[in-house]
N, CA and C atoms as a LAMMPS dump frame, in Angstrom:
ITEM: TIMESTEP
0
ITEM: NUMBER OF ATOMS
552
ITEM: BOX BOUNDS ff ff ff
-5.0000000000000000e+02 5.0000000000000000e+02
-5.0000000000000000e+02 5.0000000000000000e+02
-5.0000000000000000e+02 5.0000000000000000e+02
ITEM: ATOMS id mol type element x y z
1 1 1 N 413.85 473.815 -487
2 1 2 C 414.446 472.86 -487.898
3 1 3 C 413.536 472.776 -489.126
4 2 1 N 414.012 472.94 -490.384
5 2 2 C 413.377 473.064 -491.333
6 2 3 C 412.509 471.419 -491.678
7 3 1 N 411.092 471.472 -492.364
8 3 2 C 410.649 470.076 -492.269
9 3 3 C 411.385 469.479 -492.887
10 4 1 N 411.901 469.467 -494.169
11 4 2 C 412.338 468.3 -494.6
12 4 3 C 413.518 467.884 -494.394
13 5 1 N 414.471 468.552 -493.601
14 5 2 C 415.271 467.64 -492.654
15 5 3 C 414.792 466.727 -491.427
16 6 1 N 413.58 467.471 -491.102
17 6 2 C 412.498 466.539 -489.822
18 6 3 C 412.14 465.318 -490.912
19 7 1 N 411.55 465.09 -491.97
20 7 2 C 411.086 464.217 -492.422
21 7 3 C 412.336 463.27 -492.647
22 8 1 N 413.79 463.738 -493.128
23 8 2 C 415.048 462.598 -493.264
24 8 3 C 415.134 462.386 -492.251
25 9 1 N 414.952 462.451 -490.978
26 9 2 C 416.006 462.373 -489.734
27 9 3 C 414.838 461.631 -489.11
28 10 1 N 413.439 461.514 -489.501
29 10 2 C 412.706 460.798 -488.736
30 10 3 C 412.444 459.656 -488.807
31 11 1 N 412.184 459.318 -490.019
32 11 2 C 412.752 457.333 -490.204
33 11 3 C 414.339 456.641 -489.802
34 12 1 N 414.971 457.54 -489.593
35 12 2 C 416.335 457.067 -489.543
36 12 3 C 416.422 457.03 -488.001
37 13 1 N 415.819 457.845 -486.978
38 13 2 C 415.503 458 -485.483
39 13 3 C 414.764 456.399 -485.274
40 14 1 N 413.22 456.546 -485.734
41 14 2 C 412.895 455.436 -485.67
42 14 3 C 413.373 454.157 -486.009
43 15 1 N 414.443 453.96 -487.008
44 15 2 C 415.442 452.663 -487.12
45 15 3 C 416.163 452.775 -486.118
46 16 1 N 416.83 453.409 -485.301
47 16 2 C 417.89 453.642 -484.557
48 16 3 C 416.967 452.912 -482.977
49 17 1 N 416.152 453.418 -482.817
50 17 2 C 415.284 452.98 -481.897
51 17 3 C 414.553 451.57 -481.58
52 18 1 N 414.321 451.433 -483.142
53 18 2 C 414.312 449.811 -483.35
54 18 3 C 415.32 449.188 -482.799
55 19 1 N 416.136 449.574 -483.525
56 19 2 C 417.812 448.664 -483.282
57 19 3 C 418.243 448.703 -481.404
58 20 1 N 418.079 450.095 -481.661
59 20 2 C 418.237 449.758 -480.069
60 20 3 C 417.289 448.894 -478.956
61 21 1 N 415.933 448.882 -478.976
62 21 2 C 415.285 448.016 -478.672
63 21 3 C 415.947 446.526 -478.869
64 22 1 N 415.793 445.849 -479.69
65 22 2 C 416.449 444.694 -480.326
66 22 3 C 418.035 444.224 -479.683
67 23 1 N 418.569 445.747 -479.593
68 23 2 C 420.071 445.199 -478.802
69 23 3 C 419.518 445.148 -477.378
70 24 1 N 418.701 445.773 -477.126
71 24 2 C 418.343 445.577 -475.693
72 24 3 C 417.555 444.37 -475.142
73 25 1 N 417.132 443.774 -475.983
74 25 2 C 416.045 443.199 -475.69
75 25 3 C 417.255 441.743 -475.981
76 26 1 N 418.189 441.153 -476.91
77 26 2 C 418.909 440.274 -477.092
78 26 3 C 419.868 440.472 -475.881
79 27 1 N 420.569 441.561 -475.167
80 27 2 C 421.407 441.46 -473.941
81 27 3 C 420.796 440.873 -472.846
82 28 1 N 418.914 441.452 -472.823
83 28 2 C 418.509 440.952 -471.427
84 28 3 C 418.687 439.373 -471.527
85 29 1 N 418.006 439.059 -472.724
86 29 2 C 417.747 437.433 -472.859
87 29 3 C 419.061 436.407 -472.552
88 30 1 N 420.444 437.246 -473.243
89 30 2 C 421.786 436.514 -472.681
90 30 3 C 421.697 436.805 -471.306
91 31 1 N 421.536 438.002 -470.709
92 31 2 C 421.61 437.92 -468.877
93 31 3 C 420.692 436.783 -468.196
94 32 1 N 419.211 436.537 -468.361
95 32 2 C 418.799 435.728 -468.096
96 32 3 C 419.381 434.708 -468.255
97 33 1 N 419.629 434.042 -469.261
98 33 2 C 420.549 432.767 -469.443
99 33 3 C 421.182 432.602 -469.278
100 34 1 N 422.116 433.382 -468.485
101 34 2 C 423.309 433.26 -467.508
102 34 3 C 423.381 433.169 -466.578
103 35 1 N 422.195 433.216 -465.746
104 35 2 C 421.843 433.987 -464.543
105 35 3 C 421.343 432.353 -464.489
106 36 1 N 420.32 431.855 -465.126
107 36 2 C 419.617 430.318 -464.855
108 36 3 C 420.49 429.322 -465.173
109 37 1 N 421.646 429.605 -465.546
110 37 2 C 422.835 428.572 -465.506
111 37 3 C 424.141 428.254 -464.416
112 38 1 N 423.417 429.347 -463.374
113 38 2 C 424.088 429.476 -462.309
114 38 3 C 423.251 428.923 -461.536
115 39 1 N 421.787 428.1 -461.95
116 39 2 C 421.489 427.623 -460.824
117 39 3 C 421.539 426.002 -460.651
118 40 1 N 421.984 425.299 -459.928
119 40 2 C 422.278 424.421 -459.098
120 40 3 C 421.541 423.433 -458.973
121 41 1 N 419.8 423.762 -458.533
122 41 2 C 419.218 423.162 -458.151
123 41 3 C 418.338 424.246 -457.254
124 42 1 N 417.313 423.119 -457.325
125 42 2 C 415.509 424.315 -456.431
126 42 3 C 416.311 423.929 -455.079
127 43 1 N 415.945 424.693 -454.593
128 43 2 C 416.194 425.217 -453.117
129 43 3 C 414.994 424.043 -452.173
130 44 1 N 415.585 424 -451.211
131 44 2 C 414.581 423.343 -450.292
132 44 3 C 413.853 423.683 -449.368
133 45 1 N 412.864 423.371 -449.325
134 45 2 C 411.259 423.97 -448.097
135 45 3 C 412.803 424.758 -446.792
136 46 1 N 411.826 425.185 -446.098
137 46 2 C 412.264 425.836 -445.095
138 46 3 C 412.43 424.786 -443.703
139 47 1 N 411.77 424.294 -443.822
140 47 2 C 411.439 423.068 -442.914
141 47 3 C 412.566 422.164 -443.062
142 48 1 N 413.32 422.127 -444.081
143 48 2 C 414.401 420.547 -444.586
144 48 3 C 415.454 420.693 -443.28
145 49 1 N 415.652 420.274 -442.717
146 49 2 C 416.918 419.997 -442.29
147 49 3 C 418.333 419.918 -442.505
148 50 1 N 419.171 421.3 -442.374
149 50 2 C 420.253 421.634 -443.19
150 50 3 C 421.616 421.866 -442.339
151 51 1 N 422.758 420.945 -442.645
152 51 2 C 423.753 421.118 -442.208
153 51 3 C 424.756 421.73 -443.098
154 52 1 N 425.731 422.313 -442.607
155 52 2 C 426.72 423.383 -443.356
156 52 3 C 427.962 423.052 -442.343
157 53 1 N 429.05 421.864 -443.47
158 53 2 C 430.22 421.243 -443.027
159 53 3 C 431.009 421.687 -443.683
160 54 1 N 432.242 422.216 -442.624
161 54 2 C 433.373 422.831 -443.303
162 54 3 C 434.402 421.738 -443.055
163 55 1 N 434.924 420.787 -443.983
164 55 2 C 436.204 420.087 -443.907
165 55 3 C 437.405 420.182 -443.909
166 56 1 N 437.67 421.954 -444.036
167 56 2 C 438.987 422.927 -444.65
168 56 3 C 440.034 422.126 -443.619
169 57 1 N 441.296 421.869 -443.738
170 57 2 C 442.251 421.392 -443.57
171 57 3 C 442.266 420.214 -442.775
172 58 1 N 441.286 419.243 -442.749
173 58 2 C 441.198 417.461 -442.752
174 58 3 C 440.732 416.997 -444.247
175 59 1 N 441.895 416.87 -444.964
176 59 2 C 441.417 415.976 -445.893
177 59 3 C 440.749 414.683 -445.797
178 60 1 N 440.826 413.622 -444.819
179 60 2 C 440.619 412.599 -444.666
180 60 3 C 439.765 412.712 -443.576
181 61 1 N 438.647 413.53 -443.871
182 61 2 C 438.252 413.739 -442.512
183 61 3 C 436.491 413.266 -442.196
184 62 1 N 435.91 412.778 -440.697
185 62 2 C 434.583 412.173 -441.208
186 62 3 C 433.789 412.841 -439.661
187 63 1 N 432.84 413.092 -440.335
188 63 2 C 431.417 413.962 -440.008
189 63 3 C 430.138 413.18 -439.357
190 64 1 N 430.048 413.161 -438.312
191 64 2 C 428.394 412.759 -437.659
192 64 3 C 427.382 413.864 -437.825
193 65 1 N 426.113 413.396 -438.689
194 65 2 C 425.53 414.493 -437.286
195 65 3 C 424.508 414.232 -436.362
196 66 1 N 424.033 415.057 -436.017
197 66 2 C 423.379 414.516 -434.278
198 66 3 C 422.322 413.498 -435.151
199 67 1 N 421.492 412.518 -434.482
200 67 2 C 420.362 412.188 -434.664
201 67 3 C 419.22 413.156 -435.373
202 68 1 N 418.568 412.864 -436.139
203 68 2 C 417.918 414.266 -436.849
204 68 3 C 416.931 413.409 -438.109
205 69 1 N 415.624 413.563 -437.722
206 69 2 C 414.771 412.706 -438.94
207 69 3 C 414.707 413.974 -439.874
208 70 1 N 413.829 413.362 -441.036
209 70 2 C 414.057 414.288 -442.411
210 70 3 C 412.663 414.848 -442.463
211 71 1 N 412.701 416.359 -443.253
212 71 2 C 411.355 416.702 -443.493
213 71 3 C 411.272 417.841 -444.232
214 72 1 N 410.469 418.55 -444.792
215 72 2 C 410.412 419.229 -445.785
216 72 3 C 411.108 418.865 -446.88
217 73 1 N 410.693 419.166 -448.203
218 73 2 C 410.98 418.742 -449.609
219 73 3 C 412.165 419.341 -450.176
220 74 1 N 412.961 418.44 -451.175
221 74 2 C 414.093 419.465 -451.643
222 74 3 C 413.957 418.825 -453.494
223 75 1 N 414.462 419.52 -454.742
224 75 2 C 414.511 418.942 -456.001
225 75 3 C 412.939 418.702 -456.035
226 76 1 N 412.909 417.559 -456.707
227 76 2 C 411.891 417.035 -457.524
228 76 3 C 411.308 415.822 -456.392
229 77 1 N 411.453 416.011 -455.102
230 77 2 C 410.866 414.877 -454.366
231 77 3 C 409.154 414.805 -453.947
232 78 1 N 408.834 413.442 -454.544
233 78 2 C 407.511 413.671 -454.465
234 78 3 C 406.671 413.819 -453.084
235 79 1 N 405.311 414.153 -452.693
236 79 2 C 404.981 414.064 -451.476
237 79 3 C 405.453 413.315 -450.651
238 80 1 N 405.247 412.243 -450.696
239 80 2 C 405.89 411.682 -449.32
240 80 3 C 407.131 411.336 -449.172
241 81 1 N 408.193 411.805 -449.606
242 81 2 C 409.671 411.599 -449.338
243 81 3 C 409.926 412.899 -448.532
244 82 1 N 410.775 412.527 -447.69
245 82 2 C 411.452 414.035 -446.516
246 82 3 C 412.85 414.04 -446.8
247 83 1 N 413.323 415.27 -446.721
248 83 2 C 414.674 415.406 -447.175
249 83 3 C 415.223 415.958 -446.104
250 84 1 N 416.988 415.607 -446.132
251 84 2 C 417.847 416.4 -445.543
252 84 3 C 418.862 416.931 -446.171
253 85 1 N 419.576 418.116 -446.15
254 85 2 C 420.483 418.745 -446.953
255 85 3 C 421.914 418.695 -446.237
256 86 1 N 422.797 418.501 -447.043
257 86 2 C 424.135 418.548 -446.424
258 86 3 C 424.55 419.945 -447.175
259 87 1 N 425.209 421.243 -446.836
260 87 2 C 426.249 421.727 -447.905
261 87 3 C 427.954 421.662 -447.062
262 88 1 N 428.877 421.625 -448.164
263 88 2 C 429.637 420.453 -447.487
264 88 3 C 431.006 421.23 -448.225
265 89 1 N 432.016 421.464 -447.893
266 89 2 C 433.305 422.215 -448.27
267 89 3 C 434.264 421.496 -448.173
268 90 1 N 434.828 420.901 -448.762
269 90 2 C 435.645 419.956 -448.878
270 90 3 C 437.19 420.651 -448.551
271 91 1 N 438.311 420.015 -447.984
272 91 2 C 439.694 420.324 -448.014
273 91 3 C 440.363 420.338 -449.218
274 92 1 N 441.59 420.782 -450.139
275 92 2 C 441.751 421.194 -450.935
276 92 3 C 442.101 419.859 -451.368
277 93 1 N 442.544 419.065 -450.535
278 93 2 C 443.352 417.896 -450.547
279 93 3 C 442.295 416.822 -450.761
280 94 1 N 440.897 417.06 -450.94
281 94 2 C 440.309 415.999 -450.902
282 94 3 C 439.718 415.438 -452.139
283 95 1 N 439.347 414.529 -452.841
284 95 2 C 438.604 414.249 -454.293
285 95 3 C 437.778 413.654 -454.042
286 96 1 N 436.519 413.465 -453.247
287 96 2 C 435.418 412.96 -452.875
288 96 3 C 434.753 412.925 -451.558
289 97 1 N 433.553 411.934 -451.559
290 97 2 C 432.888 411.796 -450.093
291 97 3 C 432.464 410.477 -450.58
292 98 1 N 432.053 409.901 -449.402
293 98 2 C 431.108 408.847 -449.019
294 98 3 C 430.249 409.199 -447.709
295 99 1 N 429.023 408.53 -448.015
296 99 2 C 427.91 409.401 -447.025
297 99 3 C 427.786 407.749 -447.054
298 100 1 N 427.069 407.574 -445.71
299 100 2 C 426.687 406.091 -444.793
300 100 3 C 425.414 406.821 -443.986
301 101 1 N 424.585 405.428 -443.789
302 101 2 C 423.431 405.761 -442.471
303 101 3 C 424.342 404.841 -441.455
304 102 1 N 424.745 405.7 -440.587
305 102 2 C 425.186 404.828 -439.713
306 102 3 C 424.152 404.581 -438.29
307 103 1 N 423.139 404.837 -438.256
308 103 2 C 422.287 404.293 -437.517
309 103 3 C 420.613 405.132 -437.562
310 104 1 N 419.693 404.592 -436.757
311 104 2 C 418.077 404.585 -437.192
312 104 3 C 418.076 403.537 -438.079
313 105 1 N 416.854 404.014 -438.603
314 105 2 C 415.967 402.991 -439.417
315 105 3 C 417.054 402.717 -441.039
316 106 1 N 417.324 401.533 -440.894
317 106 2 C 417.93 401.169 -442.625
318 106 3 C 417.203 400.499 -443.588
319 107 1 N 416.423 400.962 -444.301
320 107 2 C 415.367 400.013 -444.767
321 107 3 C 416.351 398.824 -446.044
322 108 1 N 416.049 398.137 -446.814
323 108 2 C 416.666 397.326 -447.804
324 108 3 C 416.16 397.918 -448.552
325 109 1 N 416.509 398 -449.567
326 109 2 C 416.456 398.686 -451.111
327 109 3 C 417.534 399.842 -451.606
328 110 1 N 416.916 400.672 -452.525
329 110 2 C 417.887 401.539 -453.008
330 110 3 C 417.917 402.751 -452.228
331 111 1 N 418.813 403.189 -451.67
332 111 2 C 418.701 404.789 -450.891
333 111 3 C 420.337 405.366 -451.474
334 112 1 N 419.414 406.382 -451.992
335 112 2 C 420.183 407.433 -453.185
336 112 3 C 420.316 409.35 -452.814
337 113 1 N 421.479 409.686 -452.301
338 113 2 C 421.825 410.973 -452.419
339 113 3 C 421.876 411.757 -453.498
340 114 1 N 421.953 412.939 -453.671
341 114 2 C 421.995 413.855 -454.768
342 114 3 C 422.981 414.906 -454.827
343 115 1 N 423.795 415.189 -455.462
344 115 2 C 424.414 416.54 -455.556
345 115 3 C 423.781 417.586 -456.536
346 116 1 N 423.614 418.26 -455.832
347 116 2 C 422.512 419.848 -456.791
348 116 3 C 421.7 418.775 -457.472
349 117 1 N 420.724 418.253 -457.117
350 117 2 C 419.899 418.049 -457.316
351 117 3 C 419.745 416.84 -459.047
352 118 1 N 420.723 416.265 -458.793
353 118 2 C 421.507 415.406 -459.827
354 118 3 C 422.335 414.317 -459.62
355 119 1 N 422.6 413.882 -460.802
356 119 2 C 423.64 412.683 -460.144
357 119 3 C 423.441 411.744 -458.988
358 120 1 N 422.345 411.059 -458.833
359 120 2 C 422.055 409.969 -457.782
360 120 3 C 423.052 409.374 -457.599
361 121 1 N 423.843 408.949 -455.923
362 121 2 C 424.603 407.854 -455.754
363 121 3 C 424.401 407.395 -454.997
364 122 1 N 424.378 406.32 -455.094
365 122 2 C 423.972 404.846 -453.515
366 122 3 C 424.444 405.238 -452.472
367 123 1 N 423.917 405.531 -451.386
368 123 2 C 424.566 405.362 -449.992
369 123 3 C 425.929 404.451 -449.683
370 124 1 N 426.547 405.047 -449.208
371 124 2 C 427.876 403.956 -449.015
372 124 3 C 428.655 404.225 -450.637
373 125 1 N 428.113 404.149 -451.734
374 125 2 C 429.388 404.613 -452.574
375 125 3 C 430.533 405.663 -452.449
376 126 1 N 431.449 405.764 -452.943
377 126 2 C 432.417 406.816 -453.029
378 126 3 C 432.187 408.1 -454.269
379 127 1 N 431.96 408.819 -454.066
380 127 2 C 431.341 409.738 -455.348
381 127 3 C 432.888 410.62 -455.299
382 128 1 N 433.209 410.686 -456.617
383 128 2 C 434.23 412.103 -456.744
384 128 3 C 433.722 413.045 -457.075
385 129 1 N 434.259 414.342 -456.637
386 129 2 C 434.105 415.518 -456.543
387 129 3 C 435.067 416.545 -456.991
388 130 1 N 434.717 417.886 -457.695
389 130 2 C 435.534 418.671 -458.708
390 130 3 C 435.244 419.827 -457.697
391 131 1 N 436.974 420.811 -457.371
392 131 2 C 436.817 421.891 -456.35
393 131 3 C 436.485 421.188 -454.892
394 132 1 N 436.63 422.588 -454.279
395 132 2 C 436.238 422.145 -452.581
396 132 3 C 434.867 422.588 -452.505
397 133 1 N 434.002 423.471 -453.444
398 133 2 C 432.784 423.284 -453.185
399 133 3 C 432.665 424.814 -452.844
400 134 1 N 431.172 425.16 -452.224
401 134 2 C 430.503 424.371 -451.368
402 134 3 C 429.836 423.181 -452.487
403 135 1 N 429.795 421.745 -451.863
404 135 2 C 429.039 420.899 -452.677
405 135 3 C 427.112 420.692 -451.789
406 136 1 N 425.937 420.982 -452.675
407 136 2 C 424.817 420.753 -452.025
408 136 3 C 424.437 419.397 -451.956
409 137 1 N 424.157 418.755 -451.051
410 137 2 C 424.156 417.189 -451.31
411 137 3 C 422.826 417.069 -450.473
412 138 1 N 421.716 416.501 -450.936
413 138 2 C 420.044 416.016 -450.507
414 138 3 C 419.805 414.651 -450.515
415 139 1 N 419.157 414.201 -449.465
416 139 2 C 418.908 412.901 -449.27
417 139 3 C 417.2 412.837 -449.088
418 140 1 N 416.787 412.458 -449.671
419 140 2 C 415.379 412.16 -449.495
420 140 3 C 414.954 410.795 -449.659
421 141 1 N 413.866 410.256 -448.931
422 141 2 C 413.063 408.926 -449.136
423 141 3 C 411.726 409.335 -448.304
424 142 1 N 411.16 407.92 -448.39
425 142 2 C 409.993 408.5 -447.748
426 142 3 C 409.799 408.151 -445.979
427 143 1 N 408.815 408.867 -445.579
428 143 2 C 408.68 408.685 -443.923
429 143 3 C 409.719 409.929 -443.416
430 144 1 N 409.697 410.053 -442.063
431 144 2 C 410.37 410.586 -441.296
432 144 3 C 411.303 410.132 -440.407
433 145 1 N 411.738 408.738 -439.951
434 145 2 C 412.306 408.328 -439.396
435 145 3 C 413.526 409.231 -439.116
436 146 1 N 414.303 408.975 -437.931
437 146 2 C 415.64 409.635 -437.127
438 146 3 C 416.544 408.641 -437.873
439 147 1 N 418.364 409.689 -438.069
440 147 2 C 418.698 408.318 -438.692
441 147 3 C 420.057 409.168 -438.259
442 148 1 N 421.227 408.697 -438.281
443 148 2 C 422.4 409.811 -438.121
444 148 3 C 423.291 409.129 -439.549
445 149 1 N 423.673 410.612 -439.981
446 149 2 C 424.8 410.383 -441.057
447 149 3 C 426.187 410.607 -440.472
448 150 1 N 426.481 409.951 -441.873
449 150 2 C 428.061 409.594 -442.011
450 150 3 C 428.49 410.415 -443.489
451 151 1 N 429.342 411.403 -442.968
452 151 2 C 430.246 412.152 -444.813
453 151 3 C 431.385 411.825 -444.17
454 152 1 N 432.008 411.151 -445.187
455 152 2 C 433.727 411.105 -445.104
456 152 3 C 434.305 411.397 -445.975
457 153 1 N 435.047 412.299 -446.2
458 153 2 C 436.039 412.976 -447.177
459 153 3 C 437.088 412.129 -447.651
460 154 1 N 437.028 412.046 -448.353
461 154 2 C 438.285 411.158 -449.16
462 154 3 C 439.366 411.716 -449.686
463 155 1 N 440.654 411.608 -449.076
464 155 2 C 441.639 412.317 -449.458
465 155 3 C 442.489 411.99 -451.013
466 156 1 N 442.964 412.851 -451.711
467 156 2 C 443.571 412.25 -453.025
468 156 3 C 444.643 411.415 -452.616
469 157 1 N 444.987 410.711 -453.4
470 157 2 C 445.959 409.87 -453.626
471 157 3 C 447.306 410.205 -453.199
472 158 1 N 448.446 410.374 -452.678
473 158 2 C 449.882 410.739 -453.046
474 158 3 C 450.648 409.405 -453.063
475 159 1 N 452.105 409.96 -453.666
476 159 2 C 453.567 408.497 -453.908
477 159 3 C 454.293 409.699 -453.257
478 160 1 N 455.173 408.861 -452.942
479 160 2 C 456.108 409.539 -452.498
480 160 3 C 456.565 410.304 -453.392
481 161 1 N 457.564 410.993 -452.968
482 161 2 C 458.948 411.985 -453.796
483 161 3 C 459.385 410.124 -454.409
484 162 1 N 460.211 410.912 -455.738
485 162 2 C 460.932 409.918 -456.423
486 162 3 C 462.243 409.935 -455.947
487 163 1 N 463.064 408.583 -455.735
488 163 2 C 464.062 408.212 -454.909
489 163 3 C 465.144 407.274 -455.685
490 164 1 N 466.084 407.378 -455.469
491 164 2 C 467.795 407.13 -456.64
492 164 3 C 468.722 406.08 -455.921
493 165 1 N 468.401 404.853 -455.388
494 165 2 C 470.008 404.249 -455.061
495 165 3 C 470.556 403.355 -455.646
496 166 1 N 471.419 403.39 -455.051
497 166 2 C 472.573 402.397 -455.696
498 166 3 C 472.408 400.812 -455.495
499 167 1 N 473.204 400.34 -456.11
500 167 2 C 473.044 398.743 -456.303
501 167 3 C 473.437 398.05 -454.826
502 168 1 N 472.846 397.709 -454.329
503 168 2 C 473.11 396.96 -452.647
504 168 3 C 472.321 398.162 -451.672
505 169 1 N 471.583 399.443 -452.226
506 169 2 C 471.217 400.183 -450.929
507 169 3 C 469.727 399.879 -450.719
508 170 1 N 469.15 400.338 -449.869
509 170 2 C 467.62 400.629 -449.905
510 170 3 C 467.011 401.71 -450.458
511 171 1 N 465.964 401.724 -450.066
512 171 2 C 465.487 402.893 -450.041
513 171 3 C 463.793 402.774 -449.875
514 172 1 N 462.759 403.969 -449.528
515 172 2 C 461.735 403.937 -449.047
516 172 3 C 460.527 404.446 -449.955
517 173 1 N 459.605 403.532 -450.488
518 173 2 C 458.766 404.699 -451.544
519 173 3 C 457.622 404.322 -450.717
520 174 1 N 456.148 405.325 -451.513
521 174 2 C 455.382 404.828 -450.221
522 174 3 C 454.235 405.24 -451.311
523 175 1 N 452.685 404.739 -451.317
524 175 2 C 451.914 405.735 -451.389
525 175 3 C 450.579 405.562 -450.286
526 176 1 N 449.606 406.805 -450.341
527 176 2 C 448.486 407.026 -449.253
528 176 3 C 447.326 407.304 -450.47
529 177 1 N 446.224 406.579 -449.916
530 177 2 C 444.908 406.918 -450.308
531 177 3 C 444.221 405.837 -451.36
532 178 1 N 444.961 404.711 -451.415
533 178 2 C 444.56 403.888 -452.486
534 178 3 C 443.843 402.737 -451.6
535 179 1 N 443.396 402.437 -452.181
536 179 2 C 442.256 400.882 -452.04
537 179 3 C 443.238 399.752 -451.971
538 180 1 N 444.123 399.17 -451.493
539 180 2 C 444.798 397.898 -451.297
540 180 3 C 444.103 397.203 -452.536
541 181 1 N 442.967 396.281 -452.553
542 181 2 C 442.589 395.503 -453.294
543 181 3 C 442.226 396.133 -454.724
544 182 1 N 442.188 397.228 -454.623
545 182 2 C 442.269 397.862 -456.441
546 182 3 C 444.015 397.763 -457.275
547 183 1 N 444.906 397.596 -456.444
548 183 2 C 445.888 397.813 -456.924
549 183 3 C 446.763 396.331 -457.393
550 184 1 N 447.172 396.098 -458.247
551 184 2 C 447.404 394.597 -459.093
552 184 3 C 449.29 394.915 -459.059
């Protein structure tokens, strides 16, 4: 190859190489950042105590589990809090949970669940939920005490089919899943 086509073709190689670097180097950085937006939440010690509840076709459906104290760390919990993990699959039919201590130790104060490692809600509240999941749900406080939970799935709302009679007939409407005292 004659030089002074080596000398045109060699700055123009080296731009090309640049550039390509640069596209390469801007794709990895979008993969990474896609990749850490898929995450959820830190994973928990090995030690945590982890149940994996499938609710698939009981919408309205509610969960013990055995007696079981808490331990190893999950999220951002400081030394002395022990955690337990729920991951939890909800029925298609369902738009929430409520988690209860239904027995062990209940101390007074605030005791707060987590979904992925977010969103604190009081024990005993009703939390809604988007999809069937899997949803990761962590409970931590401190000590180890035995305690047994309570998840209850909360089924959505339905009304009946809409219904047409005549003047002197009946007829039957109905709905399921509402709170009596929320409704005016």
């Amino acid at each position: 190859m004659p030089a002074k086509l080596i000398t045109i073709l060699l700055p123009f190689r080296q731009t090309f190489l640049s550039t390509q670097r640069f596209v390469y180097t801007i794709l990895m950085i979008l993969s990474l950042s896609a990749l850490t937006n898929l995450s959820y939440g830190q994973a928990c010690d090995p030690s945590t105590p982890t149940f994996t509840i499938d609710m698939t076709g009981a919408p309205d459906s509610i969960w013990h589990s055995p007696p079981i104290a808490r331990d190893g760390h999950c999220c951002a919990a400081s030394s002395s809090d022990r955690c337990v993990e729920f991951n939890i699959t909800l029925d298609a039919g369902s738009s929430g949970i409520q988690i209860n201590l239904i027995s062990g130790a209940l101390p007074s104060g605030a005791l707060f669940y987590e979904i992925g490692c977010a969103n604190p809600t009081q024990i005993g509240d009703t939390l809604c939920l988007d999809g069937v999941g899997p949803h990761r749900i962590t409970f931590c406080k401190p000590g180890n005490n035995t305690n047994v939970y309570e998840i209850v799935s909360l089924q959505e709302p339905t009304v009946s089919p809409p219904i047409t009679v005549s003047d002197g007939c009946q007829g039957l409407i109905y709905t399921i899943g509402y709170e009596e005292s929320t409704i005016e």
